[in-house]
N, C-alpha and C positions, 0 to 999 in steps of 0.2 A: 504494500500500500504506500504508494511515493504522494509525497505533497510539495507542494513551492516555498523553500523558504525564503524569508522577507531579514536576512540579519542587517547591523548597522553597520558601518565602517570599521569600527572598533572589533565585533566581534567576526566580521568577516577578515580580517588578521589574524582574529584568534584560530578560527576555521584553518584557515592556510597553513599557521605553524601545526597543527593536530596534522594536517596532510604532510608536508613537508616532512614530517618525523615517521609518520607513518610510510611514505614511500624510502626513507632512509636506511628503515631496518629493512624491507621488502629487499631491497638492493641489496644490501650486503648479504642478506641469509643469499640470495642470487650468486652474489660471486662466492661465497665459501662453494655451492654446489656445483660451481665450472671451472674452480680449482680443481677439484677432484678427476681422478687419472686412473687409470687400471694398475694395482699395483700400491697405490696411496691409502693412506686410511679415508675409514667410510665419511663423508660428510658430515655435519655434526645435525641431532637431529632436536626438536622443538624443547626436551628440556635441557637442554648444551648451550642452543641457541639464546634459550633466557637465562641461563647464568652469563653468559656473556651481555645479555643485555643489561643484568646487574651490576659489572662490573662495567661495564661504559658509561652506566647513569653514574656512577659514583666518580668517573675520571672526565667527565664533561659535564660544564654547568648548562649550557643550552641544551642540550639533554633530557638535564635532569629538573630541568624547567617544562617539560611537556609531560602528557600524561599518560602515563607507564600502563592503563589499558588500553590507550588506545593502541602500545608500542607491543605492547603483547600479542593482542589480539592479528596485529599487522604477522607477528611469526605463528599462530596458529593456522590462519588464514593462507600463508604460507605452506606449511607441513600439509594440509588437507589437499592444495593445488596438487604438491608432490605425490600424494597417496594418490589422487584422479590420476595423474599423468603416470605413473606404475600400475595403476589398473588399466590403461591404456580407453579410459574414457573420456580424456581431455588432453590437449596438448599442454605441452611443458610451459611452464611459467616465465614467464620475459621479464622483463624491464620495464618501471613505471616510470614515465617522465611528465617534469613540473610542464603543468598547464594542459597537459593530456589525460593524465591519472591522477586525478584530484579528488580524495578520499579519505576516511574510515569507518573505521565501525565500532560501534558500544553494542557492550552485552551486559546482561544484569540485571539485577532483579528492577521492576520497572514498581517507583518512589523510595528507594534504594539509592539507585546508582543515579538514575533517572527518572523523569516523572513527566507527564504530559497537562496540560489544562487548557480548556476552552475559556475564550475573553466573549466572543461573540459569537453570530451565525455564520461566519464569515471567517474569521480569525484564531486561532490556538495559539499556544505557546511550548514548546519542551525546551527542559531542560536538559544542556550540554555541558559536565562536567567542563570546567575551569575558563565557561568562554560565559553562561549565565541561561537566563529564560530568551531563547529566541523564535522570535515571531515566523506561523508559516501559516500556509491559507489551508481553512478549514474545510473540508469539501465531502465527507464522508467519517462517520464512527472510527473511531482506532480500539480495536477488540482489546480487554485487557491478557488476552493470552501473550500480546507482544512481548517477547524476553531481550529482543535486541533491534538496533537499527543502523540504517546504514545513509553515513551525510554523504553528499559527492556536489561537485563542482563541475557543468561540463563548459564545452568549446567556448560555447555563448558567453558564460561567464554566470550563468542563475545555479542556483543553489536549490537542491532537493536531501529530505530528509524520506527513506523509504522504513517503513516499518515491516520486521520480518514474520510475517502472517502469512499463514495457506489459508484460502477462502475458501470454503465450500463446492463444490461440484455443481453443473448446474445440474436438476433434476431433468427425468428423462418425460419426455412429451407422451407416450404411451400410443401415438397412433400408430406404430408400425410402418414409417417413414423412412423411406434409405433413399441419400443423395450423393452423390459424385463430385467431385471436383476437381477441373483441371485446369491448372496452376499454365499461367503463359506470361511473355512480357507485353503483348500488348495490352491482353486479357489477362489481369492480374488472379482471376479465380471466375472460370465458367461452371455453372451447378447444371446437373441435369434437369433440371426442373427450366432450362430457357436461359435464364437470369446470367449475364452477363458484367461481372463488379471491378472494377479499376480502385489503383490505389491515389487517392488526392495528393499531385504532386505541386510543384510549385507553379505560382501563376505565370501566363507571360510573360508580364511586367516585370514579377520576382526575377526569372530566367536571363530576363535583356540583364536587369542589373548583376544578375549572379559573372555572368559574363564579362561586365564591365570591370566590376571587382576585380575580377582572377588576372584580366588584361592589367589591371593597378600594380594586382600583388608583383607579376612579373617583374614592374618596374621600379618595384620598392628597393630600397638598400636593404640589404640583410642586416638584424638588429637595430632598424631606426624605430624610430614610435611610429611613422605614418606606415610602416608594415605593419606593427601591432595593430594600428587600428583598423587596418584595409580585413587581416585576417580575424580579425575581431566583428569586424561586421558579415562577412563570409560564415565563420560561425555562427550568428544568429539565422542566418538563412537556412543554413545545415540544417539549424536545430528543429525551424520552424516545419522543414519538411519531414523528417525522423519522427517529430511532433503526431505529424499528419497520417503518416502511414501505423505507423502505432495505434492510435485513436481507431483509424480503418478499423485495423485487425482485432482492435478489441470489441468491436460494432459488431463485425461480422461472423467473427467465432462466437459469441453470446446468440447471435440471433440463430445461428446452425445450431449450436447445441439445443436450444431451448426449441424447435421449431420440428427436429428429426432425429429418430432413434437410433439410426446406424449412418456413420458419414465412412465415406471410400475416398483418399485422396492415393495419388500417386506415390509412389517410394521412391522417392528424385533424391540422388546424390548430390547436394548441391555443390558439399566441398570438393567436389570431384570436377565437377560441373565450369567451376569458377574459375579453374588454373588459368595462370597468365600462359599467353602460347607466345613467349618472347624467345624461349630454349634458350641456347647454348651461344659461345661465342665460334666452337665448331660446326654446331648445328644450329642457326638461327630459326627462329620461327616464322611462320607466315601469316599473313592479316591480322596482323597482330595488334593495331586501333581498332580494326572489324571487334575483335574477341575482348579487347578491354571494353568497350562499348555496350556489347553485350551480356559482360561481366555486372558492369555499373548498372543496370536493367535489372537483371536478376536479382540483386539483394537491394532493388529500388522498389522492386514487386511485393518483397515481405513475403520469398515461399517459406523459410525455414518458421520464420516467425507464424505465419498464421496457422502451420502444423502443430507445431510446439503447441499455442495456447489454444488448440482444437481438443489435445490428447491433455493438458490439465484440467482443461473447464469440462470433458466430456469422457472421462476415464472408461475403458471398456469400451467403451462404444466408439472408437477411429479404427477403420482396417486400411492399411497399408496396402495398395496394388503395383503387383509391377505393373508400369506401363509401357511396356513394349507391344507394339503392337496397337495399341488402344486407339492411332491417333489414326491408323489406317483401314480400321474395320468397321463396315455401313453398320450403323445401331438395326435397320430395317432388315436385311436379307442377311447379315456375316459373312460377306462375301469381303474378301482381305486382299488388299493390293495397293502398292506405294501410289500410282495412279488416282488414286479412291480424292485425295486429297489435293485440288489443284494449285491451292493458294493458302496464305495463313490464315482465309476468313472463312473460306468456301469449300463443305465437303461432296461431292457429285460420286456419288456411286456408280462403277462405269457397268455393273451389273444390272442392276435394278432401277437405274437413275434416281434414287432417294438422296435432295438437295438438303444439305442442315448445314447451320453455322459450324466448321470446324471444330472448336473447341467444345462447345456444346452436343457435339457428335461423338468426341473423346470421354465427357464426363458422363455419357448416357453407358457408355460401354465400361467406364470404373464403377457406375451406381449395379449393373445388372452383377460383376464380380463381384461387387462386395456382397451381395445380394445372397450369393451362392450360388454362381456359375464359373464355369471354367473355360480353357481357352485351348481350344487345340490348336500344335501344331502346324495348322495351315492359319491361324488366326482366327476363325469361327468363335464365338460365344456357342456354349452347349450346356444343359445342365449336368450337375453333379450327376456321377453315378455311372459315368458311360456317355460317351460322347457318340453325339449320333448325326452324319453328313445332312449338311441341308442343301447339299449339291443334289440336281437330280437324276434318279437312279433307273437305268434300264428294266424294263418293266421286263419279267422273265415268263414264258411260257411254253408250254406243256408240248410233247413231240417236235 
């Protein structure tokens, strides 16, 4: 549950040094583990790592001037990234740098450590150990399950405090409802029910300027202010549009969950999907602005994202389809051929001539998978149990 905070100047310093110390330790516990070499002792691990933090608070007064949970929590936070990336469900942990990774996090028992209160309808306040009561906008209940939260700072320069709550599921609709979807970049999410949803990006207007900016930044000196502030307002436009797609997905996962019992999206690699095709400086790549272009597309579309919060808000109820095939086979007769598909809008079945929007022609044939059919082979939709040709068969007779 994230909200806007509203700090003053004073304690958005304070904010900064919490960050600042917090990506300090991140760093370092960083370089102890790319020190380490085959052959060297093991890295040191999160209680190693805080006895050393004990012994740096004590031989540094700037330091020991910040606050020792938030510097802890920075090497817990730490060891957990470690155990993901050895469990091989997250990648390894990088580098946080000032003005990109602007963060921490409090944990603790909540009027303890920390404490929250409403001033208005409108307005809250929580308390942030050693920065004081700072003002955020009030926009929804904060459960008292909350045990911890997380401040951050992004590009734009605003400030959000999110609190660590899993919400509820949404309840399941009960009409026996299954819908498809197929994820595209022009068509950001086509449902088999027709419905055709794009994600809100930035306006015209925003776009000439985004343009205008980038051509500024070019001509900025490195390290002058008028680059701070060309890429300071570049950032708010980022933000605005991240804003937007977010907002999207959270619209439109709520309204599928609540609307349809079984939803079928695709099982799209996206990080696969996204490689740069720059290669090698022996093997160069080719179209290689075509494929960054198309890159920037795909995670402007929100696939990964509208997956994710399909399969939190609707547990059980998201199947996974390969889609291979899907986007070539008439929903009307299953008759499968690259042909089927003439353009990115228009599917013409050269079989049957059954005309349907492309993508909406793709999500009809992930809604009937998900559904509980299968795929032969030649690409045919057939049901469970035995796949049976919808080709037609020589009529056999007698003498």
């Amino acid at each position: 549950m994230r909200f806007r905070l509203v700090p003053t100047p004073a304690q958005e310093q304070a904010l900064l040094d919490h960050c600042s110390h917090a990506r300090f330790v991140w760093n370092l516990a960083i370089e102890q583990h790319q020190h380490w070499r085959p052959g060297r002792k093991n890295a040191p691990g999160y209680a190693e790592q805080s006895r050393q933090l004990t012994e740096a608070r004590r031989e540094f007064a700037w330091l020991a001037a910040g606050l020792q949970t938030v510097q802890q929590q920075a090497l817990r936070d730490f060891a957990h990234a470690m155990s993901n990336f050895f469990a091989g469900t997250h990648r390894r942990p990088t580098w946080r740098k000032a003005g990109v990774h602007e963060g921490f996090r409090i944990v603790g028992q909540r009027g303890k450590h920390w404490d929250v209160r409403r001033l208005s309808r409108k307005a809250g306040e929580v308390s942030i150990p050693k920065v004081g009561w700072v003002r955020f906008r009030w926009s929804r209940p904060i459960p008292e399950e909350a045990r911890s939260f997380r401040v951050r700072q992004d590009r734009a320069g605003r400030w959000h405090v999110a609190f660590a709550v899993i919400p509820p599921p949404v309840d399941k609709p009960g009409a026996g409802l299954v819908v498809g979807i197929d994820r595209g970049v022009t068509v950001s999410a086509a449902l088999s029910t027709g419905e055709r949803l794009s994600v809100p990006g930035l306006r015209v207007s925003e776009s000439d300027r985004m343009r205008r900016l980038q051509r500024k930044l070019a001509r900025a000196k490195p390290g002058s202010n008028r680059r701070a502030q060309v890429k300071m307002a570049i950032g708010r436009l980022k933000a605005r549009e991240t804003d937007r797609r977010k907002d999207w997905v959270e619209q439109t996962s709520t309204d599928l969950a609540r609307r349809f019992d079984l939803i079928g999206v695709e099982d799209l690699r996206i990080k696969n999907m996204v490689r740069s095709a720059r290669g090698t400086i022996d093997v160069p790549g080719t179209n290689v602005l075509a494929k960054t272009g198309l890159n920037r597309s795909i995670h402007a579309a929100g696939w990964g994202l509208l997956a994710t919060r399909l399969e939190q808000k609707a547990p059980g109820r998201v199947e996974k389809i390969d889609p291979a095939y899907t986007s070539q086979i008439c929903h009307a007769c299953g008759h499968c051929a690259a042909g089927n598909r003439e353009s990115q809008a228009v599917f013409r079945c050269r079989a049957c001539g059954h005309v349907d929007h492309a993508d909406v022609n793709a999500a009809k044939n992930i809604r009937d998978i998900a559904a509980g059919h299968a795929v032969t082979a030649r690409g045919a939709l057939q049901p469970l149990g035995g796949a049976v040709s919808r080709e037609p068969q020589p009529v056999l007779t007698s003498g």
